[in-house]
C-alpha positions in Angstrom: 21.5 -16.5 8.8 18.3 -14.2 9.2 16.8 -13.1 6.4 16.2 -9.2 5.7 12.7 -9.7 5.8 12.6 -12.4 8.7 10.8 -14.8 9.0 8.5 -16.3 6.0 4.9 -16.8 7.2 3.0 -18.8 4.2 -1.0 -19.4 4.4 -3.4 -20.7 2.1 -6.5 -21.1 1.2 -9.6 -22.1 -1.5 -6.3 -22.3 -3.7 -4.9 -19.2 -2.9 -1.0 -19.3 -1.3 0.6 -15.8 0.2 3.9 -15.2 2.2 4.0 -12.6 4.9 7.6 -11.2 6.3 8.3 -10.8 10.1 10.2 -7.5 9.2 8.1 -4.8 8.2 4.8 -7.4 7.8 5.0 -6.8 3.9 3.1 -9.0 1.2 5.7 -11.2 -0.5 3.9 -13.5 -2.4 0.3 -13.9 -3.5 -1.0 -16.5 -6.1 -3.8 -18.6 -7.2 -2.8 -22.4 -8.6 0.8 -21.5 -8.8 -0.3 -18.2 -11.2 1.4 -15.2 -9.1 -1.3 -12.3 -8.7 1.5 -9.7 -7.0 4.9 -9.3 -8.5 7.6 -11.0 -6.1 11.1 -11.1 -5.1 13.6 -14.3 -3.5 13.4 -14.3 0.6 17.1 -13.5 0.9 16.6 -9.8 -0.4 15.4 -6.8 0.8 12.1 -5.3 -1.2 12.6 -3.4 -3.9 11.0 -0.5 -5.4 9.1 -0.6 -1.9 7.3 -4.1 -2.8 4.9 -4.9 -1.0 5.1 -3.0 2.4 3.0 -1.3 4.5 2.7 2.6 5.1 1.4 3.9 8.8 0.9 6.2 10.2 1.3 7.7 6.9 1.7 6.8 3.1 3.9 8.5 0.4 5.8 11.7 1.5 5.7 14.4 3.9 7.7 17.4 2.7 10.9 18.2 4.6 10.5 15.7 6.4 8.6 18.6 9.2 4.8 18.9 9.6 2.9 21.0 11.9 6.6 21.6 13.9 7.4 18.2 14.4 10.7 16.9 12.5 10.7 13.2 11.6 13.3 11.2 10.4 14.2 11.8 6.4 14.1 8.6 4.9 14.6 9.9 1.2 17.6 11.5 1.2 17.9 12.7 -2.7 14.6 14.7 -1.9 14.9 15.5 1.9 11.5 13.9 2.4 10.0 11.7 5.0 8.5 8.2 3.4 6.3 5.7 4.0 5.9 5.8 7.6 7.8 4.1 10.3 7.1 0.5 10.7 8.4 -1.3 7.0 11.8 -1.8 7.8 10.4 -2.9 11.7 10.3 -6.7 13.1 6.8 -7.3 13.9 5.0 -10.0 15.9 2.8 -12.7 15.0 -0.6 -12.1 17.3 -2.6 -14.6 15.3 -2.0 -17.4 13.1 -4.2 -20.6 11.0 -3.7 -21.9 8.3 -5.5 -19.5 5.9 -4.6 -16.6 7.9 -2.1 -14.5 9.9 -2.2 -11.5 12.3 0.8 -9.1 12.8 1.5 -5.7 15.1 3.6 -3.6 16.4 3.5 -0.8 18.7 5.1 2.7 17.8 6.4 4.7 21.4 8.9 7.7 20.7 9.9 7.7 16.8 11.5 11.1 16.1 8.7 13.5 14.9 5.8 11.2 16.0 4.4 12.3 19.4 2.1 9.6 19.8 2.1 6.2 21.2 0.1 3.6 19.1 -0.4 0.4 17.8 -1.0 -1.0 14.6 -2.3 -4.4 13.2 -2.8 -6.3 9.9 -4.4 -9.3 9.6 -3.8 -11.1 6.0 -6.8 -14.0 5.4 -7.3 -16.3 2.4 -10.6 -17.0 0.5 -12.3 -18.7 -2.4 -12.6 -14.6 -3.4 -8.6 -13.8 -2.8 -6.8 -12.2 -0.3 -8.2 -9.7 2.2 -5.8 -7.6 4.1 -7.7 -5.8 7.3 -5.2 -2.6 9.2 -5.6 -1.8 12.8 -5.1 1.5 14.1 -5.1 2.1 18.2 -3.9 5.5 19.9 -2.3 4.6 22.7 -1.9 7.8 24.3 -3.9 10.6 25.4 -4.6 13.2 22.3 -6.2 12.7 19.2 -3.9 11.4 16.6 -3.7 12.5 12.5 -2.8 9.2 10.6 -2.8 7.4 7.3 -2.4 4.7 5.7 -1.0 2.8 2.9 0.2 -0.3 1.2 2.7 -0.6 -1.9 1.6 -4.1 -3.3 2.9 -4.7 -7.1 -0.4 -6.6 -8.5 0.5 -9.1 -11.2 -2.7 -9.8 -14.0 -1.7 -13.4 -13.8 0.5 -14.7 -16.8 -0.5 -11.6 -19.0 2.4 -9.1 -19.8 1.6 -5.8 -17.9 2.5 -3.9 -21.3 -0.5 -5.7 -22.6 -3.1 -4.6 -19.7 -5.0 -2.1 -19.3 -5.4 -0.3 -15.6 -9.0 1.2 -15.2 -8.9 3.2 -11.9 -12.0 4.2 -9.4 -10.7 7.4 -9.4 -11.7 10.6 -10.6 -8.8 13.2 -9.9 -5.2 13.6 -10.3 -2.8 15.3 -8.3 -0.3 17.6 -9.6 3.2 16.9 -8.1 6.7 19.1 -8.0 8.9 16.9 -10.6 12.2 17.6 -8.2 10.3 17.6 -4.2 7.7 14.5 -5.9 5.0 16.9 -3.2 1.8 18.4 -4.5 1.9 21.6 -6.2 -1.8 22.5 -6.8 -4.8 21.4 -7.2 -6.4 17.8 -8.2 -7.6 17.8 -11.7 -10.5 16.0 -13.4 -9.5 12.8 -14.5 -11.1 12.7 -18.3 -10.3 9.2 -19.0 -10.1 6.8 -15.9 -8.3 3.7 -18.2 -5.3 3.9 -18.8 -3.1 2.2 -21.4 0.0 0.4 -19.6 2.3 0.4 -22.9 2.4 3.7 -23.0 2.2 5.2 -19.1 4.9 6.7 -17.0 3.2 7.5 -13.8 4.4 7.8 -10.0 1.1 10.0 -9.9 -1.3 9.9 -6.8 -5.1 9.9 -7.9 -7.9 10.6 -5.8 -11.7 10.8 -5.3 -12.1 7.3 -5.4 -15.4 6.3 -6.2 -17.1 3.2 -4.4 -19.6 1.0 -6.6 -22.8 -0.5 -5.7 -21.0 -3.1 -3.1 -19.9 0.2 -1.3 -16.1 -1.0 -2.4 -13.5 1.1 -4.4 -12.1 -1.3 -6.8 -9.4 -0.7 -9.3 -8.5 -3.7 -12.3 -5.8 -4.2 -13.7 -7.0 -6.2 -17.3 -5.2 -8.3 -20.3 -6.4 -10.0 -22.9 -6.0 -13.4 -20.9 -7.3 -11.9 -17.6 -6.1 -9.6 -14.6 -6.3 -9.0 -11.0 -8.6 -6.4 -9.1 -7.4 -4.4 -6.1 -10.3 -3.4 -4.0 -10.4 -1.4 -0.7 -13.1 0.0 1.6 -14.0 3.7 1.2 -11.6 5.3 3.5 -9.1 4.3 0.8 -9.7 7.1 -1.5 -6.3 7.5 -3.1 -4.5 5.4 -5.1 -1.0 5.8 -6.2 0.3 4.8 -9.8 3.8 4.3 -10.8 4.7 2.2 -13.7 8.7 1.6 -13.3 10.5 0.6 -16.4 11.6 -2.9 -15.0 10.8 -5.1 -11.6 14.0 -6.7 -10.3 14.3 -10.1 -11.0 11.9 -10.6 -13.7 11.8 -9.2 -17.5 9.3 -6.5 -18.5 7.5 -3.8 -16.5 5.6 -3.5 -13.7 2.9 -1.9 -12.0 2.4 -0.4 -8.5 -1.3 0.3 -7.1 -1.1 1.6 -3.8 -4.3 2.3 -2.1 -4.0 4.8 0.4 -6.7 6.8 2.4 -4.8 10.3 1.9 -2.3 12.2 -0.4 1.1 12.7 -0.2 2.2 15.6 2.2 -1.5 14.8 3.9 -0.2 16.0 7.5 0.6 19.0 6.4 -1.9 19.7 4.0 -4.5 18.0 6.4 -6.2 16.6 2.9 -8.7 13.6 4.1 -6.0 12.8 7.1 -7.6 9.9 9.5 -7.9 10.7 13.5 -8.2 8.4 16.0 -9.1 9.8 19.7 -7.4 8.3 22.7 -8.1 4.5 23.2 -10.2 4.5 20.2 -9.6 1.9 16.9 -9.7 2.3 13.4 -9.9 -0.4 10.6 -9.9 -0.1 6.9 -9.7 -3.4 4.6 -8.4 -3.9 0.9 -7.6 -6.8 -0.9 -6.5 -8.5 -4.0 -9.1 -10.7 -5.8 -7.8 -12.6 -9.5 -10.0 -12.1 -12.1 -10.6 -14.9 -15.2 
């Protein structure tokens, strides 16, 4: 029987082991001598809470489900929205493989609301550093095309409860939301304090103006008392989405979501830092999960 993921491509590395799916070319697994670095969940069930998938040609929401006259499918029901883009729930095909790394993509042509032909790639590679996770957008088609991306990974600090961590953030804004629509309602505002306390968050809150250090990286950790994971990602990736759910399936205690993306929710209608790509042009943005001691 097929599982609803597909198929179960596993790669190592340096002593790093990850699973990529077929379907929707999510992150399953990511580890480091056995330790899991990214919260998982058994191959014969779907993702939850949106675990580890991938988020083109947009991340988040788009209100209504409608920008700029264009109506795409709504995919959150209870709000009316559009999310996440249109290729998790897709099979993809494997375009590269090796033993420390693998290659997925898929071409988009004629998705309700999305009048532009494209293809996107992902290339997941292992490292003595941790995993690197490189996106591929190319337009297809003949007009410049407004894009995003995103990823939904649930980074694990290790064998460290989460309500023991602490999650210090790049960022330096955050971005009201509508508690109903879960779209922005005004304008970011200074981030005071950029670590917050796990124990005591409840946040599905975006935050921007991500800062890159010295290395020219944005990098967000995610720190216990007996070590943590980092999630870094190149400077186009200057929103991060937050949400501390009050249990991950599967496993006791909470979670943690960090979700680099490049732009806001509602971004294509807003227009707040959306990505364009001109006709037969590429872009390519990397992030990455490195375990830290």
């Amino acid at each position: 029987m097929a599982l609803p993921t597909g198929e179960q491509l596993e790669i190592s590395g340096d002593g790093h082991r990850a699973v990529v799916t077929t379907v929707g070319a999510g992150l399953r697994v990511f580890e480091r001598g056995g330790v899991p670095y990214l919260e998982t969940f058994p191959a014969e069930e779907k993702p939850p809470l949106g675990a580890g998938c991938v988020l083109v040609p947009w991340p988040n929401r788009v209100a209504g489900a409608s920008w700029q006259g264009h109506q795409l499918e709504v995919t959150e029901p209870a709000r009316g929205n559009a999310i996440h883009g249109l290729v998790r729930r897709d099979p993809w095909t494997v375009s590269d493989r090796g033993d420390s790394h693998v290659e997925l993509e898929i071409t988009v042509d004629g998705a309700p609301g999305w009048p532009f032909r494209f293809r996107t790639t992902i290339r997941y590679s292992l490292d003595a550093n941790g995993l690197t996770v490189r996106h591929g957008v190319h337009n297809l088609g003949d007009a410049d095309m407004p894009f995003g991306v995103g990823v939904h990974p649930y980074p694990r600090p290790g064998a460290t409860d989460v309500d023991e961590c602490v999650l210090s953030l790049a960022a330096t804004t955050r971005l009201p939301l509508d508690a109903d629509s879960m779209i922005p309602n005004g304008d970011p505002v200074s981030l005071a304090d950029k670590d917050i306390v796990l124990k005591t968050a409840d946040l599905d809150t975006p935050f921007g103006g991500c800062e890159p250090g010295a290395d020219g990286l944005i990098r967000h950790a995610l720190r216990g008392p007996d070590g943590g994971v980092q999630v870094w990602a190149d400077p186009d990736f200057r929103w991060v989405q937050v949400f501390t759910p009050p249990e991950f399936p599967g496993r006791p205690g909470r979670a943690v979501a960090i979700e680099p993306m490049t732009c806001p929710p509602d971004a294509l209608n807003s227009g707040v830092d959306v990505l364009t790509v001109a006709p037969g042009a590429d872009w390519h943005g990397r992030w990455g999960l490195t375990p830290l001691e």
